[in-house]
N, C-alpha and C positions, 0 to 999 in steps of 0.2 A: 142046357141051363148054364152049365159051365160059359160056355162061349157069349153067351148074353150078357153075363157079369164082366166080362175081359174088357166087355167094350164100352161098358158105364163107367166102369172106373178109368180108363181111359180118356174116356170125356170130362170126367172129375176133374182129374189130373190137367187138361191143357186147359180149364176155365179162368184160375186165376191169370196166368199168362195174359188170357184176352181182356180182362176185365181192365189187367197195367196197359197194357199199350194202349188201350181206349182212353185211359186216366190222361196219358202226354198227348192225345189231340189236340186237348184246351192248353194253353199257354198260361205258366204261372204268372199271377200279376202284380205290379209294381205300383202303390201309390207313392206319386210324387206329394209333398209336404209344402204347402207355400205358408210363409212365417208374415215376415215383414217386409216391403220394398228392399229387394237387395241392392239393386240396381236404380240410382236418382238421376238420369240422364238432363242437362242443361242445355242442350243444341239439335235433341230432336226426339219424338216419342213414336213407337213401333206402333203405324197405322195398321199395316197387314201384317201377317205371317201367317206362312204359308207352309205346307208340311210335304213335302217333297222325296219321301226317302221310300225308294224302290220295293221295301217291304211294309208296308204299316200293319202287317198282322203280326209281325213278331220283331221283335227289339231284337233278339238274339239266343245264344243258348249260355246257361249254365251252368256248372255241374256240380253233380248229387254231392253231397257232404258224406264221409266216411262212414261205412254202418248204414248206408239207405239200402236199400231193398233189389237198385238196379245200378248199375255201374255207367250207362250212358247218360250222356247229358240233357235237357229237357228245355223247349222253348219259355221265353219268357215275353212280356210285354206290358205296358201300361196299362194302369187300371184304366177305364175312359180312351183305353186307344187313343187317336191324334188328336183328339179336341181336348182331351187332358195334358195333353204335352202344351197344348198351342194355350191354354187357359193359366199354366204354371207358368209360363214367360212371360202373359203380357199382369199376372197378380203381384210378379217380382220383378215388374220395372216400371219403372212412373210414367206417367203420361201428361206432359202439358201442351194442348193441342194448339197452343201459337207458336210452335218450333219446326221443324223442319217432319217433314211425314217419312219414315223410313219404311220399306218391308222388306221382311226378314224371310229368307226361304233356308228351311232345312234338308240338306239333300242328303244326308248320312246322321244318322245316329245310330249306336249297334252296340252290343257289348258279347263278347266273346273268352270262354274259361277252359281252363283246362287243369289236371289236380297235378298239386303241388307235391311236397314231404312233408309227411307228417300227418298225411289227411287235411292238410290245408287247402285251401286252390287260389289259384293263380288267373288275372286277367284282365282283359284291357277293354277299354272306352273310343270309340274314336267317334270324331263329333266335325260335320263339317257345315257352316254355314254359312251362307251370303246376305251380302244387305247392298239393297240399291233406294236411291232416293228415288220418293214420285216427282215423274217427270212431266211437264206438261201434257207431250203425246205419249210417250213410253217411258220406262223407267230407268234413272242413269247408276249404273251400276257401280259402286265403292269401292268396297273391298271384300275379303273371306277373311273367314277363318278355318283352319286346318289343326287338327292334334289329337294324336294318340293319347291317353294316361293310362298305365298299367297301374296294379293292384294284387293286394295281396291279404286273403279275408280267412278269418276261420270257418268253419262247417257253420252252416246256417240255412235257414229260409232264404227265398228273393227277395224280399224287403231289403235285407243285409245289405244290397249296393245302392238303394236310394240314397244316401246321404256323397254316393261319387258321381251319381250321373246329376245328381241335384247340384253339386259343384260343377261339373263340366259342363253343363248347360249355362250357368250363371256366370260361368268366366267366360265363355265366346261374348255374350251377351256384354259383359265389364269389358274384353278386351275392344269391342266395337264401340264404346263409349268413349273410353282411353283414343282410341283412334281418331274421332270426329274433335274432341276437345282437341286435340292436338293438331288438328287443319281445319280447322270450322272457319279462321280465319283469312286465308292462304288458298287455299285448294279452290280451283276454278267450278269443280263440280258440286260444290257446299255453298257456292254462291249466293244471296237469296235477293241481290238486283244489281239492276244494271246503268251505272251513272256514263252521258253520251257527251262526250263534247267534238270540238270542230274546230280544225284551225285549215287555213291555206296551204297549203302545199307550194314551196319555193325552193329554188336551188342557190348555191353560190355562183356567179357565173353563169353565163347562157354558150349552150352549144346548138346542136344541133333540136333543142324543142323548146316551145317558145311556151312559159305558164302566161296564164292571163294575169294581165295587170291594165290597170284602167292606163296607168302613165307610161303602156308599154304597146303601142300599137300598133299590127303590122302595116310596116312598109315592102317596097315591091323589091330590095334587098335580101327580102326573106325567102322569096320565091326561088329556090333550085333548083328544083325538077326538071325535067326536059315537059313541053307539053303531052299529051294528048294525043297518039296519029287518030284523024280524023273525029275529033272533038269538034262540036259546034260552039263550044264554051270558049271569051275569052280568056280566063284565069279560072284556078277552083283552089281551095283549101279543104284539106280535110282535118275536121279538129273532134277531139275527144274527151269525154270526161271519165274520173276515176279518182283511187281513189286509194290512201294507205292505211292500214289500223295498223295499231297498236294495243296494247292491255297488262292491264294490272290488276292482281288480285291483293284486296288488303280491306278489312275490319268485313268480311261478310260482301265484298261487295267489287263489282268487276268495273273498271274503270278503262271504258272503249273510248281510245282517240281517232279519231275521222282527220287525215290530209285527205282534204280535198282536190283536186286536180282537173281544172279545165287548159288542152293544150292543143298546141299545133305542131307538128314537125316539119321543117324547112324544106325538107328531101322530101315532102310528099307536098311539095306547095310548086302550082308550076303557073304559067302569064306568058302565052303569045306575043311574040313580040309589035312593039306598036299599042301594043292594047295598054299599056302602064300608064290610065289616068286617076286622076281623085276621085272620078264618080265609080269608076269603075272598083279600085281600090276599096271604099266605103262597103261597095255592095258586099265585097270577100270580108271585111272587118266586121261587119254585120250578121254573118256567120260564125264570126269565134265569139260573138258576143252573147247570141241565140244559146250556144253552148255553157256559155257562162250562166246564164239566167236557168238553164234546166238544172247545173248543177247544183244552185239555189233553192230548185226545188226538191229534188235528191235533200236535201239536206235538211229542205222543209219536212217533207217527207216523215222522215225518220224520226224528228223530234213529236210529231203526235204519235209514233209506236208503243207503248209501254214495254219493253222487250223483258224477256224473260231468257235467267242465266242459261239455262237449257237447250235456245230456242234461238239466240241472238244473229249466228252469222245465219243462218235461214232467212232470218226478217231483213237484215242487213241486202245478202244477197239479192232477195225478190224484192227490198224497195233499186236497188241497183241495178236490175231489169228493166225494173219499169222506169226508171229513167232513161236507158238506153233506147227504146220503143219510142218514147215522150222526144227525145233527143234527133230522132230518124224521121220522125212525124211532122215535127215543126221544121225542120229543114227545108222537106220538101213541100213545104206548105207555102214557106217564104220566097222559094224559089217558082214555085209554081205561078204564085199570087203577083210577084217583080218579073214573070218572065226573064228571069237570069237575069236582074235588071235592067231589062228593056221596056218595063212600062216605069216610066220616071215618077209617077201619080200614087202609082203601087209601092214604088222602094221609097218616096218620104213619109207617106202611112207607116211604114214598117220601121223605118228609121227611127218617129217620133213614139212607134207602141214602145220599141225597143229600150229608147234612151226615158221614158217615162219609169220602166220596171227597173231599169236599173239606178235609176235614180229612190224610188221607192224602198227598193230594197238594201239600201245604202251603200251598193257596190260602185256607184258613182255618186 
């Protein structure tokens, strides 16, 4: 009888135990308090956000106030878990959806205590969040925010820190405001369009490459090269189009300048001797003029693009391909069609398409 009794009270005795450590399973919880728009953003309103932090079952831990029951510290976490964190950012920031779309990823929030003197405790916040703009295909990333704020509370419930993480939240969010006002105008990735112009590309002086100019047409002085060994060709040029940007950012808005450039270089121009006549000539001059005219349309091109800040030297680039391709095609189309100017029926066809588009296109 004896030994039956030793062993209920025994049991007695470790039940409260289990009943506490059962109690810190669930996580003490935090409602967050939304009042009034803290945040009135002018240059963009948080489309996404996105809640990103390695733990979403617990914010952190904090510890017991002087005189509690257990001396370890005890998880905590928002009331609503992440969909109340992600509802408390976007009720305390404005939203005007003709601005710029930003989303917001939180990859740290945490808060972590430890006791102080006096039965006080002591502890800190660290908060770290990104924002990137929506991108046409992907999203172009801005900037972060990073920072610790420590703290210093009397004994209390977990409610007690809502009014620091309610701040530390609302200042990442301020300080990203602060930041966009402050390059919204300037800053190439805040852009929100793309103004295209176009000028010709000229040098001072002529050296060794020849830019196209209507009152500038080769003659057989230009030709350096040595020929060909065993070329059936009597002359050839080889000419190129391209092309230089430029850019400026200023009031919201990227300002891409296009030189354009259709050329020849002299060292790559070569003419059999004997063979230096005008018809012959014509046909090679007919060739940097074919160039001229694609570059025309490179330029045509690009003006039906709508381009977007994001996206611009992609569209750039790929209409600058397909000129290159357009450029390679009609060459050998010309040549094919004039027999390297040996059908003379062929090469004033091509003569008069030629000087009709350039004539068209005002370049002559």
């Amino acid at each position: 009888m004896i030994k039956k009794l030793s062993i209920l009270v025994g049991y007695l005795m470790q039940l409260p135990v289990f009943f506490a450590v059962a109690q810190q399973q669930n996580p003490a919880l935090i409602e967050l308090r939304s009042t009034a728009v803290t945040v009135k953003p002018t240059e963009f309103y948080l489309k996404e956000i996105n809640d990103e932090r390695k733990n979403k079952a617990a914010l952190g831990r904090m510890q017991l106030y002087k005189g509690g029951p257990f001396t370890s510290s005890y998880a905590i976490n928002f009331k609503g878990g992440s969909a109340a964190l992600i509802s408390f950012i976007k009720n305390n920031t404005g939203a005007n959806y003709k601005l710029r779309p930003v989303i917001l990823t939180i990859n740290e929030l945490s808060v972590n205590e430890e006791p102080a003197v006096n039965g006080a405790v002591k502890g800190s916040v660290k908060i770290t969040l990104a924002f990137a703009l929506e991108g046409t295909y992907v999203p172009v990333k801005l900037t972060s925010y990073n920072t610790t704020t420590t703290y210093q509370r009397p004994a209390g419930p977990a409610q007690y820190i809502e009014p620091i993480l309610n701040k530390a939240i609302t200042n990442g969010v301020s300080f990203f405001d602060n930041w966009v006002n402050s390059q919204a105008d300037t800053n190439i990735k805040l852009a929100r369009k793309v103004n295209l112009s176009f000028t010709d590309y000229d040098e001072n002086g002529e050296g060794d490459t020849i830019y196209y100019k209507v009152d500038r047409p080769l003659k057989w002085d230009d030709f350096k090269a040595k020929p060909l060994r065993g070329s059936t060709k009597g002359a050839e040029i080889f000419s190129y189009i391209g092309y230089d940007q430029s850019v400026d950012v200023r009031n919201s808005t990227i300002f891409l300048s296009i030189a354009l450039k259709s050329w020849v270089a002299k060292s790559a121009c070569w003419v059999l001797p004997g063979m230096q006549t005008d018809y012959a000539l014509n046909h090679e001059q007919r060739h940097f003029d074919i160039t001229r005219l694609v570059t025309g349309h490179f330029k045509n091109r690009l003006k039906t693009i709508t381009m977007a800040p994001d996206t611009y030297e992609g569209e750039l680039n790929t209409a600058y391909l397909d000129a290159l391709r357009e450029l390679v095609s009609m060459q050998k189309q010309y040549d094919n069609e004039t027999s390297h100017s040996g059908n003379v029926t062929a090469q004033e066809q091509w003569n008069n398409r030629i000087d009709k588009e350039l004539t068209a296109s005002g370049i002559k």
